[in-house]
C-alpha positions in Angstrom: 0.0 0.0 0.0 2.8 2.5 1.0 5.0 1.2 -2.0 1.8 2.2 -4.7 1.6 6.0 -2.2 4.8 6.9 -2.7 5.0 6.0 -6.4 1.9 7.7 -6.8 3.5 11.1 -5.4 6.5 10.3 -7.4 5.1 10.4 -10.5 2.8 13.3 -9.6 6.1 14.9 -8.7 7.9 14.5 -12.1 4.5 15.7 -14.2 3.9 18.9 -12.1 6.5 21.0 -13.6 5.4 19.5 -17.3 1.4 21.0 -16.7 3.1 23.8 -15.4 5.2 24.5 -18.3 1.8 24.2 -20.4 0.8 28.2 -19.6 4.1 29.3 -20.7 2.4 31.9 -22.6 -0.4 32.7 -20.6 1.9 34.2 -17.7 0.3 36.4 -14.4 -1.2 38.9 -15.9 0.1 38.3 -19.4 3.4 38.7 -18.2 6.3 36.7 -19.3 9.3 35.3 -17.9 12.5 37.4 -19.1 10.3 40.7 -19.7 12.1 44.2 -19.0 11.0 46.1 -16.1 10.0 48.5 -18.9 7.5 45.7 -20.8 6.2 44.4 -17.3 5.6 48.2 -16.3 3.7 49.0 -19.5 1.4 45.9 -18.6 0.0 47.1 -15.6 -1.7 50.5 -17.0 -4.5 50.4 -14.5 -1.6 50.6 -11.6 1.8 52.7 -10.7 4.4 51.1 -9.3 5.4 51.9 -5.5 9.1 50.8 -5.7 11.4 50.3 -8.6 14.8 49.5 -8.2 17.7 47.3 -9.9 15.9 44.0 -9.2 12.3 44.6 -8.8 9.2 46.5 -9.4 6.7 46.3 -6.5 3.0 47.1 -6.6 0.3 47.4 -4.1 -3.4 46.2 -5.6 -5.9 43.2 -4.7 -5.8 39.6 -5.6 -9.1 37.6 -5.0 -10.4 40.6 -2.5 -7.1 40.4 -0.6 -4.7 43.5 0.0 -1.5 42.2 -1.3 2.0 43.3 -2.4 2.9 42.1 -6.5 6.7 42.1 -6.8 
């Protein structure tokens, strides 16, 4: 029974980043990975950015009714 559990999670294990990679082109809200800050910026017309720095752009807006923080 254990044997068949754990080759069950196994398997589930070495699929999950294949359905993952099955989006690739329907990234968080249409952005992609390897974008400029630039192209990622010009996404998000409905919201200005509250940092922006070297690394990362970081927004404040709601997800599913929840106050969050996008970076």
């Amino acid at each position: 029974m254990y044997k068949k559990l754990i080759f069950l999670i196994c398997i589930a294990g070495l699929l999950t980043p294949l359905s993952l990679s099955w989006g690739e082109n329907n990234g968080f809200r249409n952005s992609k990975w390897g974008m400029t800050k630039e192209e990622v910026t010009a996404l998000e017309i409905k919201m200005d950015p509250v940092e922006v720095n070297k690394n990362r752009i970081r927004y404040k807006t709601q997800i599913l009714g929840r106050n969050v923080e996008l970076i």
